[in-house]
C-alpha positions as CSV (number, residue, x, y, z in Angstrom):
1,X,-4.2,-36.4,-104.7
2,X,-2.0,-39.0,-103.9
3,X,-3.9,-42.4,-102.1
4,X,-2.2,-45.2,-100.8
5,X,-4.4,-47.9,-99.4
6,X,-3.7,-51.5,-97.8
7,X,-5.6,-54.3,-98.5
8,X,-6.3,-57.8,-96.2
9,X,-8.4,-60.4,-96.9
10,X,-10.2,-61.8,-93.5
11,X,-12.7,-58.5,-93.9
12,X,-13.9,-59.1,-97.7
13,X,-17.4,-59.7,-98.4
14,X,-17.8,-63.7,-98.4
15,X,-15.0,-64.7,-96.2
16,X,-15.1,-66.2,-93.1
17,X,-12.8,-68.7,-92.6
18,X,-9.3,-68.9,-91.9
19,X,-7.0,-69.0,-95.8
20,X,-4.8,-72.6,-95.8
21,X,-2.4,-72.1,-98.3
22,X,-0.9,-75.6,-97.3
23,X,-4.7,-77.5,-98.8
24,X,-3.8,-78.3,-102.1
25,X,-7.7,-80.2,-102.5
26,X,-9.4,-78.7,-105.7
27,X,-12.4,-77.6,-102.7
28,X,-9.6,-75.1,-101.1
29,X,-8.3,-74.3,-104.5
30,X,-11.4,-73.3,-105.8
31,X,-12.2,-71.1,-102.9
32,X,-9.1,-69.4,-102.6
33,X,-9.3,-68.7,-106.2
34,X,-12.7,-67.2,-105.3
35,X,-11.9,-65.3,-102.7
36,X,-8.9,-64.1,-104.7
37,X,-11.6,-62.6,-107.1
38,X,-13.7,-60.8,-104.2
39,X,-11.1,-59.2,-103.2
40,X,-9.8,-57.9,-106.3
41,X,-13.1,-56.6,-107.3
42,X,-13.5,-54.8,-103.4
43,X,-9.9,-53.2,-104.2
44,X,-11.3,-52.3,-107.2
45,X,-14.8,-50.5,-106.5
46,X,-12.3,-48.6,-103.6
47,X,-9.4,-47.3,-106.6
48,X,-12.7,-46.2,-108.4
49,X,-14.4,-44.8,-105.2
50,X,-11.0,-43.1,-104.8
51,X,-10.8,-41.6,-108.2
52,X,-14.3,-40.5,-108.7
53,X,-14.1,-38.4,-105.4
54,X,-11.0,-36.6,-106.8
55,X,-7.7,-38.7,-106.4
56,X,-5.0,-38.6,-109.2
57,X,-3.0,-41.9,-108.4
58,X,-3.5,-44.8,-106.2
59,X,-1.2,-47.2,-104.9
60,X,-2.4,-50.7,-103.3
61,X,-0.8,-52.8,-101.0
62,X,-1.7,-56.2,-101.3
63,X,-0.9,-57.3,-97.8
64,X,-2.3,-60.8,-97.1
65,X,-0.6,-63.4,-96.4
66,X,2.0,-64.2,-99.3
67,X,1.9,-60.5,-100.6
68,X,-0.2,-62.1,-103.9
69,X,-4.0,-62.6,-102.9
70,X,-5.5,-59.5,-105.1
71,X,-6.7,-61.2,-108.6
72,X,-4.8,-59.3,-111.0
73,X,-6.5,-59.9,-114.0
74,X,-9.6,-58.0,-111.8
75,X,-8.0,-55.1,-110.6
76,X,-8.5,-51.8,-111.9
77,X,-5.7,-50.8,-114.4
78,X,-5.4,-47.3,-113.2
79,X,-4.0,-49.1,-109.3
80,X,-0.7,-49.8,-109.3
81,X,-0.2,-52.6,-107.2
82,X,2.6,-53.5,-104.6
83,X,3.3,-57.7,-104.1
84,X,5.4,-59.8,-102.9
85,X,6.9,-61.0,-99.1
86,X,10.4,-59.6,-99.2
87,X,9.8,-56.0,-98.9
88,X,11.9,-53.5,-97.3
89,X,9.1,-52.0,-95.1
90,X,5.8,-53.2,-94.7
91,X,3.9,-50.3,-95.9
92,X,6.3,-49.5,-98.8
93,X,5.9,-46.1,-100.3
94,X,3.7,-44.8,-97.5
95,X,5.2,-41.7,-96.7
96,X,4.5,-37.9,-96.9
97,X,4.2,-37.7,-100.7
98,X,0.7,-39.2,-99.7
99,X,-2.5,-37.6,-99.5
100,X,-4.8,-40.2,-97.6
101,X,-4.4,-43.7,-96.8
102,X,-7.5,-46.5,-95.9
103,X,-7.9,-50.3,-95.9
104,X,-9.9,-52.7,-97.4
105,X,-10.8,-56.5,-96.2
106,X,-10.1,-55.2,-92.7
107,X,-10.8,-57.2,-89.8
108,X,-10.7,-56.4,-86.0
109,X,-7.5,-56.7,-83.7
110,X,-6.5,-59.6,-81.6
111,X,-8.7,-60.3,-78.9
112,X,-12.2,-58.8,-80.5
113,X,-14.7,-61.5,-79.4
114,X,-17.0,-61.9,-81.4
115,X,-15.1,-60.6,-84.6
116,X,-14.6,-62.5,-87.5
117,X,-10.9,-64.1,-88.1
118,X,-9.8,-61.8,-85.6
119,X,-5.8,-61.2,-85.1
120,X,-2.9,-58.9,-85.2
121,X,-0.5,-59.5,-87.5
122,X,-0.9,-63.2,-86.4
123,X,-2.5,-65.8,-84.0
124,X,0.4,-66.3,-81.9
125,X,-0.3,-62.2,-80.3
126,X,-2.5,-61.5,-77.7
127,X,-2.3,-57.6,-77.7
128,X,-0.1,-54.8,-79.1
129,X,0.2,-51.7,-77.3
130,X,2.3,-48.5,-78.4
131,X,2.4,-46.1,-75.2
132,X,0.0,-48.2,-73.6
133,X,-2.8,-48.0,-76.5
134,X,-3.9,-51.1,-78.3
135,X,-3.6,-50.8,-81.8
136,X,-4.6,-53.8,-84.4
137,X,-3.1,-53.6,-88.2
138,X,-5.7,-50.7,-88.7
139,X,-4.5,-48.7,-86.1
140,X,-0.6,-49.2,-86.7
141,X,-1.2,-48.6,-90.2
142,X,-2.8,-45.3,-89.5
143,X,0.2,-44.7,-86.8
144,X,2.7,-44.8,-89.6
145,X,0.4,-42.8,-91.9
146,X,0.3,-40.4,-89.0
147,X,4.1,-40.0,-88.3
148,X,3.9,-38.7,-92.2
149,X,1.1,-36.5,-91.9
150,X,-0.9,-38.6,-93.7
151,X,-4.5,-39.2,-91.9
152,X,-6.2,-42.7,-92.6
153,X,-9.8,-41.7,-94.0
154,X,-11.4,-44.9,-94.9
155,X,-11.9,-48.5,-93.7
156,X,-14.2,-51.6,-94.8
157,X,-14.3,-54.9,-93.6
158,X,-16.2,-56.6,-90.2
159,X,-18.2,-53.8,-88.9
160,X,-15.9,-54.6,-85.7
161,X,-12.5,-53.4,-87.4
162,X,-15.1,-50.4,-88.1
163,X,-16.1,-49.5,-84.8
164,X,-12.4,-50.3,-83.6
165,X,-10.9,-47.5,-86.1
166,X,-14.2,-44.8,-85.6
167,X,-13.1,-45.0,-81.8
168,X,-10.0,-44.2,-82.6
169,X,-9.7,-41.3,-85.7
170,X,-12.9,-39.2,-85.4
171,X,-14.6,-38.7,-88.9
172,X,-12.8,-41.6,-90.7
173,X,-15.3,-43.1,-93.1
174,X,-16.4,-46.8,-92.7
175,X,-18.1,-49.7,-94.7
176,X,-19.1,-52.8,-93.0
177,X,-19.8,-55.5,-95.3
178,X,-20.2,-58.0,-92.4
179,X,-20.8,-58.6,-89.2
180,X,-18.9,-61.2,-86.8
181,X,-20.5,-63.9,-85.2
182,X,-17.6,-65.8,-83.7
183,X,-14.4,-65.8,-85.3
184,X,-15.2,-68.4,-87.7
185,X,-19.3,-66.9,-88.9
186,X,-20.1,-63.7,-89.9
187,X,-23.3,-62.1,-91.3
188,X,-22.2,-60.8,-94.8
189,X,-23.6,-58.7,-97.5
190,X,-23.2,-60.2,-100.8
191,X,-19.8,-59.3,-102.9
192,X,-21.6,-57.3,-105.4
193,X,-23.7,-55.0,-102.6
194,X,-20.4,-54.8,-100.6
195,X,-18.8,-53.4,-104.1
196,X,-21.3,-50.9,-104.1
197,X,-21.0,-49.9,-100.9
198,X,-17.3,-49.7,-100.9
199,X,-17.1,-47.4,-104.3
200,X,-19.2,-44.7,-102.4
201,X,-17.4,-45.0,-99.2
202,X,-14.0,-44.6,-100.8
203,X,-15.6,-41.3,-102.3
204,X,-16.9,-39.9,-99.5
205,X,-13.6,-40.4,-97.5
206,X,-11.6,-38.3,-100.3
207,X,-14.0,-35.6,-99.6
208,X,-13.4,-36.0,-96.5
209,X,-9.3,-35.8,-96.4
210,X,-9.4,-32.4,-94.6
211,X,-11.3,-32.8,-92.3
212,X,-9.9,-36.3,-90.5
213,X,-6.9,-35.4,-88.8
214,X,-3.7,-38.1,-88.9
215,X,-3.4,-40.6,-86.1
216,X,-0.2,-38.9,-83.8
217,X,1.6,-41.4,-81.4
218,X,3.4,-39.7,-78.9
219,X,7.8,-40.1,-79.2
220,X,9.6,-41.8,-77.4
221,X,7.4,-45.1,-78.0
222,X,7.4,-47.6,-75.7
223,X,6.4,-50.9,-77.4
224,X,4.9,-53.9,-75.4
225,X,4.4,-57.5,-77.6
226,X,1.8,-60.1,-75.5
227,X,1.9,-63.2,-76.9
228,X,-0.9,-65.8,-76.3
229,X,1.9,-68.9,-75.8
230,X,5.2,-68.5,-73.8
231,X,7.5,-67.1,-76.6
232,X,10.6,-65.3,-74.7
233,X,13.8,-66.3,-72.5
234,X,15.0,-63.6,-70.3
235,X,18.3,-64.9,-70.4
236,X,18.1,-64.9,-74.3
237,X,16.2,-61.6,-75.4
238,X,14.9,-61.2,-78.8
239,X,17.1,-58.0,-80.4
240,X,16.6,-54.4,-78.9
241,X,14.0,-56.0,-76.2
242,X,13.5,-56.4,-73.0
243,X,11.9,-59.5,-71.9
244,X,9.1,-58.8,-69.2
245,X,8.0,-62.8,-69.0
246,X,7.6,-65.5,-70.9
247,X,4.5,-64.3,-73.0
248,X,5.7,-60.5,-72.9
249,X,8.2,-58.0,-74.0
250,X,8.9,-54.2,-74.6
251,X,10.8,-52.2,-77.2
252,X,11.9,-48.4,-76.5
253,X,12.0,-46.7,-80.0
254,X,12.6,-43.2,-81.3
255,X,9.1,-43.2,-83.1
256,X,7.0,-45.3,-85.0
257,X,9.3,-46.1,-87.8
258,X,12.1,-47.1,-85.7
259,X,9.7,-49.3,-84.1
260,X,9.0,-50.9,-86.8
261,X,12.8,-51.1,-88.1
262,X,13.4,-52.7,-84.6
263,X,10.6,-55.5,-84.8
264,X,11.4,-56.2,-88.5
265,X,15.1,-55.7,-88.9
266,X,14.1,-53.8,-92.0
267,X,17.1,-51.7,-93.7
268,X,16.9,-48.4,-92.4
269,X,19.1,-46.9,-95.4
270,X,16.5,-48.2,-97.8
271,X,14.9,-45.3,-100.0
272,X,11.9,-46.2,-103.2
273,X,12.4,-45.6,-106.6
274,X,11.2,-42.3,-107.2
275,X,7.7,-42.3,-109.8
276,X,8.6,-40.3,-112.9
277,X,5.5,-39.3,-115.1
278,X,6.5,-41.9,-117.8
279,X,5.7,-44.7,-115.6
280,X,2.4,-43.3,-114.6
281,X,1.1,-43.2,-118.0
């Protein structure tokens, strides 16, 4: 059983403020490094949460920020581990070969109050709707799971990204390691507890594969960006858009993954480097 899961760092056990990778004081230093550790070790207890409740190979996305937050020299060496910003598709090598797919460090789409570090994608959007549902990172992640087959099982991070994804896929499994306050406060569970509680969540949710159905968007999408300051100029439309106001526009795509080729200009032609069993070994 093939898992793939994503990984942020706003929904990790400990964290509650917003990550400046521009603070080069030894204070931020030291707490990135930190936090860099938390989250390795969360990623971890999930791969061996994963393995123990019957998966054969696990890929990780580690998908804050720069694309190199998850502490290496922490991981578990049976992961193999995806890094780096220039990447031909943001969930790279999710596709039907998987079995399952979750998320770990998740935290709650834009406009959650109360949530901790709340956003999607970034703090310049106010709301992302596909069809006229709001979907966060969670839920877009599980879209593009979903246009594979694939259903998104597990989840942990603020217990809002929780509720957020049980509303939407009935059955998915869910660890809350914190609970927001206001986006800058949260009520956390120490690291180690939260590692404990993570490993048997990720093995419940492979036991529960079958029975969690994959998240189905409805083609032809219709794709409508808010933004929180004015962004667009109807005379000068961003590429395949149509400019609604200054704060708002629409794309019309085939399906989620043309969507997504639309927003990011990613290469459409683009295919992965097939696994061969040497390289798992």
């Amino acid at each position: 059983m093939k898992v793939y899961l994503m990984t942020d760092l706003e929904g990790v056990a400990g964290v509650f403020t917003w990550e400046n990778r521009d603070d080069t004081s030894l204070e931020n230093h030291e707490r990135r490094c930190r936090q860099r550790r938390w989250l390795a070790k969360e990623v971890s207890a999930a791969v061996d949460g994963c393995y123990r409740g019957g998966a054969t190979e696990v890929i990780v996305n580690d998908g804050h920020g720069a694309g190199y937050t998850i502490d290496l020299d922490y991981m578990d060496p049976r992961a193999w581990v995806l890094n780096g910003l220039d990447r031909p598709f943001w969930l790279t090598y999710l596709d039907e070969s998987c079995n399952a797919t979750g998320l770990v460090g998740a935290h709650a789409k834009a406009g959650t109050e109360g949530a901790c570090l709340y956003h999607t994608m970034s703090t310049h959007i106010r709301n992302w709707t596909f069809n006229g549902l709001s979907l966060g990172e969670a839920g877009l992640q599980a879209a593009i799971a979903g246009h594979y087959d694939v259903p998104f099982v597990f989840i942990s991070g603020d217990a809002y990204a929780c509720k957020e994804m049980e509303e939407l896929i009935p059955g998915v499994v869910t660890v809350p390691v914190k609970f927001g306050l206001s986006r800058t406060a949260a009520l956390q569970c120490a690291p180690e507890r939260a590692r404990e509680l993570i490993r048997e969540g990720a093995e419940r949710a492979m036991r529960a594969v079958a029975d969690v159905a994959p998240l189905k968007l409805e083609n032809p999408i219709l794709f409508r960006d808010e933004r929180v300051d004015p962004t667009f100029d109807e005379e000068n439309p961003p590429a395949h858009s149509r400019v609604i106001n200054a704060h708002t526009r629409e794309i019309e795509a085939d399906n989620i993954i043309d969507l997504m080729c639309k927003i990011y200009s990613y290469n459409r032609d683009w295919r992965p480097f097939e696994f061969t069993p040497a390289w798992r070994r």
